[in-house]
C-alpha positions as a Markdown table, in Angstrom:
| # | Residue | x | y | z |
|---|---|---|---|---|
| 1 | Unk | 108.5 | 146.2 | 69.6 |
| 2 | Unk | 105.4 | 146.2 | 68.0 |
| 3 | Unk | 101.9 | 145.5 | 69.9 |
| 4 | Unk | 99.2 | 144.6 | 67.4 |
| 5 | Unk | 96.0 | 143.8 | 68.5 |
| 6 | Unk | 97.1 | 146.9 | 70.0 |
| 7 | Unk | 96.9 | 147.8 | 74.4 |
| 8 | Unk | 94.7 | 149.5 | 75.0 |
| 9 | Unk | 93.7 | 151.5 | 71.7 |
| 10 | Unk | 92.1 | 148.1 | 70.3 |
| 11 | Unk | 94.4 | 149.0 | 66.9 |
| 12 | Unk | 94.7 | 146.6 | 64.3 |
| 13 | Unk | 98.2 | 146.8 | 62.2 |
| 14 | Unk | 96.8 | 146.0 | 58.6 |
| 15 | Unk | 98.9 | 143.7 | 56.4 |
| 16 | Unk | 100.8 | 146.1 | 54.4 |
| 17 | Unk | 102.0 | 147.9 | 57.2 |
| 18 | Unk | 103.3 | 144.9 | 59.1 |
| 19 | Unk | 105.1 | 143.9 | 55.8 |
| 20 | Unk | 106.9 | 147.4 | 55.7 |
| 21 | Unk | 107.6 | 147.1 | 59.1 |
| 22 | Unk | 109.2 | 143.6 | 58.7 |
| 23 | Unk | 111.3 | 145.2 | 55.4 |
| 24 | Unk | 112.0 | 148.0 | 57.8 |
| 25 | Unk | 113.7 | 145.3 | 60.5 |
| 26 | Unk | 115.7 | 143.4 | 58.0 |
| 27 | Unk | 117.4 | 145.8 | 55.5 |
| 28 | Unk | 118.5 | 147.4 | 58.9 |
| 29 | Unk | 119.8 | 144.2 | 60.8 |
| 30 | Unk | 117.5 | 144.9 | 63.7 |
| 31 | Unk | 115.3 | 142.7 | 66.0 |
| 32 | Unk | 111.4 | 142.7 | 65.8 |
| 33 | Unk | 109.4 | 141.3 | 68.9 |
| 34 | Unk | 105.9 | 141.2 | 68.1 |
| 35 | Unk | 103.3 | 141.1 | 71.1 |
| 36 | Unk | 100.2 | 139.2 | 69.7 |
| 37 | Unk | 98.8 | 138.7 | 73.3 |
| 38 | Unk | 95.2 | 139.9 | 71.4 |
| 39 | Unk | 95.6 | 138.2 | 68.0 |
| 40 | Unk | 92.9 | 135.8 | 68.4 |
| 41 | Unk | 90.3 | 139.3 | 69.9 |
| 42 | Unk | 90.1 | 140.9 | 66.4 |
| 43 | Unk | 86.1 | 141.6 | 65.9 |
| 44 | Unk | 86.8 | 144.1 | 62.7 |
| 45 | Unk | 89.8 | 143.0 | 60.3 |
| 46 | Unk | 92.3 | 140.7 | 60.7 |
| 47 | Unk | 95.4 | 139.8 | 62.6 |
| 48 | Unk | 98.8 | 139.4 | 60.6 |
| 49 | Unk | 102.1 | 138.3 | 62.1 |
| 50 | Unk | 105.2 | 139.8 | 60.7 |
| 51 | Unk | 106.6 | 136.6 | 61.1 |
| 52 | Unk | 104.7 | 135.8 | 58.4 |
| 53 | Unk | 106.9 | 138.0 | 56.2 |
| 54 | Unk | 109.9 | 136.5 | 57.8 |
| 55 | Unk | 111.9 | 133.5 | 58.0 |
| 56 | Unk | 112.4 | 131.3 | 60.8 |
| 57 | Unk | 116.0 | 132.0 | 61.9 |
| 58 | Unk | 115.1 | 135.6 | 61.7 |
| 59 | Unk | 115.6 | 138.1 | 64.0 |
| 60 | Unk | 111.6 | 138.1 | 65.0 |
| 61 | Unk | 110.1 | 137.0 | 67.8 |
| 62 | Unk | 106.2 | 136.4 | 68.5 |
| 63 | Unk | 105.3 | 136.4 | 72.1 |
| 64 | Unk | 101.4 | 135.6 | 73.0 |
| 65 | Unk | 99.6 | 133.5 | 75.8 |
| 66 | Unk | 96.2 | 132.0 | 76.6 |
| 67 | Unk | 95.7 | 135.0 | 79.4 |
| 68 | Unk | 93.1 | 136.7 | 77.3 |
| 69 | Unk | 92.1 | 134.5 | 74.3 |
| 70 | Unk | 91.0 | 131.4 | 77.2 |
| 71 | Unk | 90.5 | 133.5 | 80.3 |
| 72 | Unk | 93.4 | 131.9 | 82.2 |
| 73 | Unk | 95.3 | 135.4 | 83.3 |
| 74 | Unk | 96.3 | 133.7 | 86.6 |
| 75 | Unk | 97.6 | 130.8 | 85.1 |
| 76 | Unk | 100.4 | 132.9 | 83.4 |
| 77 | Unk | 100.8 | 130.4 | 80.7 |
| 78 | Unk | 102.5 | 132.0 | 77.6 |
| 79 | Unk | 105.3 | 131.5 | 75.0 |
| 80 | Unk | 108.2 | 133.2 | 72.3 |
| 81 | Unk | 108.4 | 132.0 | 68.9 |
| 82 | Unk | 111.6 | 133.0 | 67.1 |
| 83 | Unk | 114.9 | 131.4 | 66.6 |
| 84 | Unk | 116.5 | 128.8 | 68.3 |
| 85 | Unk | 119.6 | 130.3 | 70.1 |
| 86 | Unk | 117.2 | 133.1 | 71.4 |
| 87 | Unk | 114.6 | 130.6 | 72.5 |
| 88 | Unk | 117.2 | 128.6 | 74.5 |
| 89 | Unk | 118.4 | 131.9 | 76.6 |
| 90 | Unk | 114.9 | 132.5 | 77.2 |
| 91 | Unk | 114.5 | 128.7 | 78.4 |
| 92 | Unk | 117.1 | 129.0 | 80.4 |
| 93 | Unk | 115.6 | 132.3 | 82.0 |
| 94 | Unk | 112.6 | 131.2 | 83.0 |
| 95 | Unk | 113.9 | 128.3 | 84.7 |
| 96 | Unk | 116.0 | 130.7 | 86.8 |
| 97 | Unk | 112.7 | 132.9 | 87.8 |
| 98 | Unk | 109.7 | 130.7 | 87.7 |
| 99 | Unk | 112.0 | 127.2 | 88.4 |
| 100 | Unk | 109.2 | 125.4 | 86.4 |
| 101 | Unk | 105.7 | 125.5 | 85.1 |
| 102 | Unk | 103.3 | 122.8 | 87.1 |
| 103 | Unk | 102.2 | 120.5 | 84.5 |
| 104 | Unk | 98.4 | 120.8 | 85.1 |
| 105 | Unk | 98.7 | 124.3 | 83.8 |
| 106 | Unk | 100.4 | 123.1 | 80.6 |
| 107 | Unk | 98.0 | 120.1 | 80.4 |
| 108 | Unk | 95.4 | 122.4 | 80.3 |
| 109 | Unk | 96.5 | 124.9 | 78.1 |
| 110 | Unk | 97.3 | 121.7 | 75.5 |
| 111 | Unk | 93.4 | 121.0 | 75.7 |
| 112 | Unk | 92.7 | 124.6 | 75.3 |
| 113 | Unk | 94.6 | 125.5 | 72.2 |
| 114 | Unk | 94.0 | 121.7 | 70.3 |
| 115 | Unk | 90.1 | 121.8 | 71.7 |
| 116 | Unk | 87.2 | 123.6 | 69.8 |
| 117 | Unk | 87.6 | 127.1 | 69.6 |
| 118 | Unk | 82.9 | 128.2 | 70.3 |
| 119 | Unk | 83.8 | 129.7 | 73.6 |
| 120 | Unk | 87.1 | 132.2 | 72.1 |
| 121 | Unk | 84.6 | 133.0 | 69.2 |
| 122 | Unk | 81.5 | 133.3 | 71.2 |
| 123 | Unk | 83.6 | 135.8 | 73.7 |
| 124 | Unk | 85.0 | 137.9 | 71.2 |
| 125 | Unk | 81.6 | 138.6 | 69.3 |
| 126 | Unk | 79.9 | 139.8 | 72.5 |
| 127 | Unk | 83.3 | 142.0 | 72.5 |
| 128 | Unk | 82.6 | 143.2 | 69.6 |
| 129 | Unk | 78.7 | 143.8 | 70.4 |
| 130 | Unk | 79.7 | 145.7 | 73.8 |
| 131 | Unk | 82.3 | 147.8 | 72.1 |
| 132 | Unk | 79.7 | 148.6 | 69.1 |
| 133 | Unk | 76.9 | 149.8 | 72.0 |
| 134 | Unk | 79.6 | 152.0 | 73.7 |
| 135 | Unk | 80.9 | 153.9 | 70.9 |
| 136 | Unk | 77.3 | 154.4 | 69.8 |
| 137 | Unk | 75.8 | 155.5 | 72.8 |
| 138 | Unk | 78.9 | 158.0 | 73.4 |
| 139 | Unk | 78.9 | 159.3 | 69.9 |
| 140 | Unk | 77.6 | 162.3 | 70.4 |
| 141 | Unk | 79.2 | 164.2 | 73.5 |
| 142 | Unk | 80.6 | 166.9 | 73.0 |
| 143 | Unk | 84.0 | 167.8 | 73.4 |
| 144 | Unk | 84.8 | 163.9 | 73.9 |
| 145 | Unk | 85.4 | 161.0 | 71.6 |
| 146 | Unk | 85.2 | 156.8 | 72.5 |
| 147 | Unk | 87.4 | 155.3 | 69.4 |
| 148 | Unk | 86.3 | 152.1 | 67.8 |
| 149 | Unk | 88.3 | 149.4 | 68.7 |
| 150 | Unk | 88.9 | 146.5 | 66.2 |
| 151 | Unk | 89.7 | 144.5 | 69.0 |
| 152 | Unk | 90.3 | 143.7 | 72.3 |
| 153 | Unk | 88.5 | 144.2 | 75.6 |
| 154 | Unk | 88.6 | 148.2 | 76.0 |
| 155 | Unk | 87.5 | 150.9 | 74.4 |
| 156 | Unk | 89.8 | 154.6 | 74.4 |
| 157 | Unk | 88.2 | 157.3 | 75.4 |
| 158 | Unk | 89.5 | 160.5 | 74.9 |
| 159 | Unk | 89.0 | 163.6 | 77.1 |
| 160 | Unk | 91.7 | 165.9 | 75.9 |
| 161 | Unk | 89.6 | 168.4 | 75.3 |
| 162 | Unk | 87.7 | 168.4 | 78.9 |
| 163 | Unk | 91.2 | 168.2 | 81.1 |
| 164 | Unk | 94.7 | 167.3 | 79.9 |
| 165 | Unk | 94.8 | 165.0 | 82.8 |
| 166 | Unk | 92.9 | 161.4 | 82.0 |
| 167 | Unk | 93.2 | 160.8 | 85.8 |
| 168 | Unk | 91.5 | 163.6 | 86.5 |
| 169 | Unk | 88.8 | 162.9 | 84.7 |
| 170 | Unk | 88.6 | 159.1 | 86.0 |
| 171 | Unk | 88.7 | 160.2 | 89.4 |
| 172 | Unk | 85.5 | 162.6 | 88.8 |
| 173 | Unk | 84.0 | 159.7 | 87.3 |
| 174 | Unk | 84.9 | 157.4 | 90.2 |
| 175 | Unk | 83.6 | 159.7 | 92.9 |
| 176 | Unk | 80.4 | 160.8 | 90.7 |
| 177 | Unk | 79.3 | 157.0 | 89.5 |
| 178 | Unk | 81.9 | 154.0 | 91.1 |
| 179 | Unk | 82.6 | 153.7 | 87.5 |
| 180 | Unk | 86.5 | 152.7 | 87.7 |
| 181 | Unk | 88.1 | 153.2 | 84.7 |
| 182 | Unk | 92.0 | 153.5 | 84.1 |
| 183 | Unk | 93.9 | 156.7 | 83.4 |
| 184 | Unk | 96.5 | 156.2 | 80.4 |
| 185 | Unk | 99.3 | 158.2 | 80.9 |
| 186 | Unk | 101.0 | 154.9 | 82.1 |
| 187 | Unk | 101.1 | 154.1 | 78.9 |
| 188 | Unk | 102.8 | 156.9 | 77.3 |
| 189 | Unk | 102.9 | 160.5 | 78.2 |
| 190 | Unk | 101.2 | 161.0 | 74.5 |
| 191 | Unk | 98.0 | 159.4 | 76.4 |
| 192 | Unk | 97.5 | 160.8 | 79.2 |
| 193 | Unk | 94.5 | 163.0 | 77.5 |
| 194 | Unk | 92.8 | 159.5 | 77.1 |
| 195 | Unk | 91.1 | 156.7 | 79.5 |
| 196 | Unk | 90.7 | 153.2 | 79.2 |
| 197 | Unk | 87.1 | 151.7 | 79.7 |
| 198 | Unk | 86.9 | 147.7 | 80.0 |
| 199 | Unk | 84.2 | 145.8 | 78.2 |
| 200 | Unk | 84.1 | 143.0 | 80.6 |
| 201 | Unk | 81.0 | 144.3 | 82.3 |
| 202 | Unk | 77.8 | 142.8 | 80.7 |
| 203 | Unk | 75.7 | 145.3 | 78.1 |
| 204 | Unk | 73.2 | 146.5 | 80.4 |
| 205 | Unk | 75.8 | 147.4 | 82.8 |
| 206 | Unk | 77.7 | 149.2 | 80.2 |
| 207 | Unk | 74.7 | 151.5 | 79.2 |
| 208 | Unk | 74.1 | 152.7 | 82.2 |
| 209 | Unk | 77.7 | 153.4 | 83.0 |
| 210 | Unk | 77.9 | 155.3 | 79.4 |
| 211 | Unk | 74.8 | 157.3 | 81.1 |
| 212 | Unk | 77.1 | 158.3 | 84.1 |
| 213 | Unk | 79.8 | 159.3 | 81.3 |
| 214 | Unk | 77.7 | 161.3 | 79.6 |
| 215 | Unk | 76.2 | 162.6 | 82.6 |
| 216 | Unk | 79.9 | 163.7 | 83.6 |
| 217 | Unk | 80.9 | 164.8 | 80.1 |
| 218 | Unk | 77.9 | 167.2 | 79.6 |
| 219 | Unk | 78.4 | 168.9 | 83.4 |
| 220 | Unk | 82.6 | 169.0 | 83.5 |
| 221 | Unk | 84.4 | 172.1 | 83.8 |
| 222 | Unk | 88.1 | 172.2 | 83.9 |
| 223 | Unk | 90.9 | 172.6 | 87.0 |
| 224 | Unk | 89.5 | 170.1 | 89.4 |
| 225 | Unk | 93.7 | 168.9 | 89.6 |
């Protein structure tokens, strides 16, 4: 399983690695599902599918939805793209667990995906802006790094080196500011030194919650947990 526009390190696979990566799969018989939910947030680079690389009848599989790209998370409109035998089990499970989509949902996510495209663009600049003006304005704590996404709506920081617990330092934040931000670990034990901060508050928001980070950063001493 591969995740690129990566969750939630805003990671970009560049185009020879997913083409190594879809060599990899094939000379060893195995199955590739790519999760592309992000493709269409890329702000620095660009997206490549490795079913690009690959034929049809392949063993690759390219799941995505509308949840992010069109804003329609509750809508839970999404879809595979890979063979045909695979695609007919996975017909044939989703009728057993969501009996059927209503058709205003799919109506509308027809008209979203064939209809201009201003409002995905628009929304993934100012992305791109937000996650610019956070990394800047963090740049220079010390003992603390905010990695530049190339896309998606987060930005990773990392705070191994203030606490080996991101939870820890989330719930500082939390109690210090109301800043909610998410712990990693869920993720991955290899994250739990790092946080996720969304972008989805607007830019004046976001400096002065990277002034309460800062604020934290500069005062934090370890063995609050």
């Amino acid at each position: 399983v591969i995740n690129s526009p990566a969750n939630p390190s805003g990671a970009v696979f560049e185009a020879a690695l997913v083409e190594q990566i879809a060599k990899l799969t094939r000379a060893h018989d195995l199955w590739l599902i790519s999760d592309e939910v992000y493709s269409d947030f890329v702000f620095e680079g660009r997206h490549v599918s490795p079913a690009s690389y690959m034929d049809v009848d392949e063993k690759c599989v390219v799941v995505s939805s509308l949840s992010k790209s069109h804003r329609m998370a509750g809508w839970r409109v999404g879809w595979a793209i890979g063979p045909q035998l695979l695609c007919e089990v996975f017909e044939r499970f989703a009728l057993c667990s969501m009996y059927g989509m209503p058709m205003f949902t799919q109506d509308a996510a027809t008209v979203a995906l064939t209809g201009p495209q201003t409002e995905t663009e628009t929304m993934v600049a100012e992305y791109g802006a937000r996650a610019k003006l956070v990394v800047e304005a963090l740049s220079n704590l010390p003992r603390f790094r905010a990695g530049a996404p190339k896309a998606g709506m987060f930005v990773m920081l990392d705070v191994r080196e203030l606490t080996a617990n991101g939870t820890d330092f989330s719930m500082r934040l939390l109690d210090q500011s109301g800043i909610s931000t998410l712990p990693c670990g869920s993720f991955g034990e290899h994250f739990d030194g790092f946080v996720r901060m969304s972008l989805c508050a607007p830019q004046d928001k976001l400096e002065w919650a990277c002034g309460e980070i800062a604020t934290l950063v500069k005062g934090f001493d370890r063995g609050r947990l």
